[in-house]
N, C-alpha and C positions, 0 to 999 in steps of 0.2 A: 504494500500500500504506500502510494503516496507520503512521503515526512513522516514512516515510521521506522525504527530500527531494527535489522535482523537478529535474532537469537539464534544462534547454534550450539547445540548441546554438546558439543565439544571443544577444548582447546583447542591452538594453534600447533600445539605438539601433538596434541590427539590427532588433528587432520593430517600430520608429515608421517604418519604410523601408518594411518589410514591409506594416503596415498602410494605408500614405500609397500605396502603390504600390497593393495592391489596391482601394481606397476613389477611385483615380483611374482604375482600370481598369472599373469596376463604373460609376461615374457616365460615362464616357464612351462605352461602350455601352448605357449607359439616361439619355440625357440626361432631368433631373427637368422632367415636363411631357407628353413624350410618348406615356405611356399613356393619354392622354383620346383619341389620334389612331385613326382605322380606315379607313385605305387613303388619305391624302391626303399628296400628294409633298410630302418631306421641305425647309424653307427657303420654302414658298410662300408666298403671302401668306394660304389661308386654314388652312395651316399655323397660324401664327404666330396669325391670328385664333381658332380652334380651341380652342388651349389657354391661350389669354388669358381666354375669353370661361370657358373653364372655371377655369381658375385663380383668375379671381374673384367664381365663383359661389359653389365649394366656401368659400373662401377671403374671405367675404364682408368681413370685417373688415379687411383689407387696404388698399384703399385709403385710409379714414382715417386710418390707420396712415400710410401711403403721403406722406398731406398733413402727417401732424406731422413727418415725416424732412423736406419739403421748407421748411419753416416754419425749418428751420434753415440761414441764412443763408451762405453764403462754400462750402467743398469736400465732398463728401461721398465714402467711401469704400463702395459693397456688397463683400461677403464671401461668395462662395460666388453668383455672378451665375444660371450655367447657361447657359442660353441666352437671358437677359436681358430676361425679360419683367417684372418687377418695375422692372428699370434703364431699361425701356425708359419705364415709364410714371412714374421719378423725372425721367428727362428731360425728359419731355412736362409736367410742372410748372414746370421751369427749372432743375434743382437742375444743377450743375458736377458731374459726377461722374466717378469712376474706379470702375470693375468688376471684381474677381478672378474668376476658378473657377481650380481646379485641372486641369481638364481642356480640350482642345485643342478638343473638338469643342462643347464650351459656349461657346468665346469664338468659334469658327469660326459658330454660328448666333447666336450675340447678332449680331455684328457682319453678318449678312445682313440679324436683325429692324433693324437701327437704320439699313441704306440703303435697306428699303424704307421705313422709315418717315420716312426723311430727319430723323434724329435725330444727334445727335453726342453720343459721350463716349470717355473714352480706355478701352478694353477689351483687357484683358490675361489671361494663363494668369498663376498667382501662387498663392503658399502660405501660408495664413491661421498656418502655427507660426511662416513667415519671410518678414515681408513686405518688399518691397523699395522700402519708402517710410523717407524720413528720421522723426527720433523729431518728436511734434506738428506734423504737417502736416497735419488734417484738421479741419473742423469737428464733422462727424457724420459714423459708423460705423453703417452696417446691413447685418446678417446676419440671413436670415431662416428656421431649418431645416438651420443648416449645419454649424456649428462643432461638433457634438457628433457629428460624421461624422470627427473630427480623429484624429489616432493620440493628441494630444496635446490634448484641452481648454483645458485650463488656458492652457498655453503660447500658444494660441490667442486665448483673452483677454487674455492678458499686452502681448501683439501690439497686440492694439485699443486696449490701453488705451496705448503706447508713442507709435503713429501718431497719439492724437487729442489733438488743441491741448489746453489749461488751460484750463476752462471749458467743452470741447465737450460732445457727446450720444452718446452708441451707445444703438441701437434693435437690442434682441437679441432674437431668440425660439430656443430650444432645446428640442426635443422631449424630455417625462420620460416 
């Protein structure tokens, strides 16, 4: 109505819950990638090829994107992995990396694509508002599509900027 005010029965910390919960509920049953798939079992190898092969079709710019994250020397952190086919092919460059999502079943298939691939990195479930890295422990930060999925943006950056050394890089893209 007209010059009245709204009530919501919740905090502002209750809605970043709210929204963190749904936003991990919503990406864990639609891991980002598998709508390229129609009808090939789930973790396969052509799986994995599938939506690589489309990820950077669509996506074409990416890889050299891909090679200036790796051009940055010493640890790198992604943000927002999935199912780690970006991580996968930081890897495959040499980059030392560490991988968040938010969700179980993103780090549950990154970590399938990366022994088939016979890849290594440390791959974890983790919260781009509260990471659980010490302050300046990263060379370079990349997120790519993710952080503005956050309940919290900002906070989100606040983050990145916390985790990454004096002098590092973050390679951000954010959908407007």
């Amino acid at each position: 109505m007209p010059g009245s005010t709204a009530s919501f029965p919740w905090s502002d910390a209750d809605l970043a819950v709210r929204v963190r919960t749904a936003v991990r509920s919503y990406w864990n049953a639609n891991v980002c990638g598998e709508f390229y798939l129609d009808g090939e079992s789930r973790a396969s190898a052509a799986y994995f090829d599938i939506i690589t092969r489309e990820r950077y079709r669509w996506h074409y710019h990416l890889p050299p994107f891909l090679d200036e994250v790796a051009a940055v020397r010493g640890t790198t952190l992604e943000i927002g992995c999935g199912m780690g086919i970006d991580s996968s092919e930081l890897a495959r460059r040499g980059v030392k990396l560490t991988s968040v999502d938010l969700t179980p079943a993103g780090i549950e298939l990154a970590k399938k694509n990366f022994e088939q691939l016979g890849l290594k990195a440390d791959l974890r479930v983790g919260n781009a508002e509260a990471l659980e890295f010490p302050d300046s422990h990263f060379d370079a930060v990349y997120s790519f599509g993710v952080l503005h999925h956050t309940s919290d943006t900002v906070r989100a950056i606040s983050e990145v900027r916390r985790v990454l050394k004096p002098g590092g890089k973050a390679f951000i893209m954010l959908y407007s």
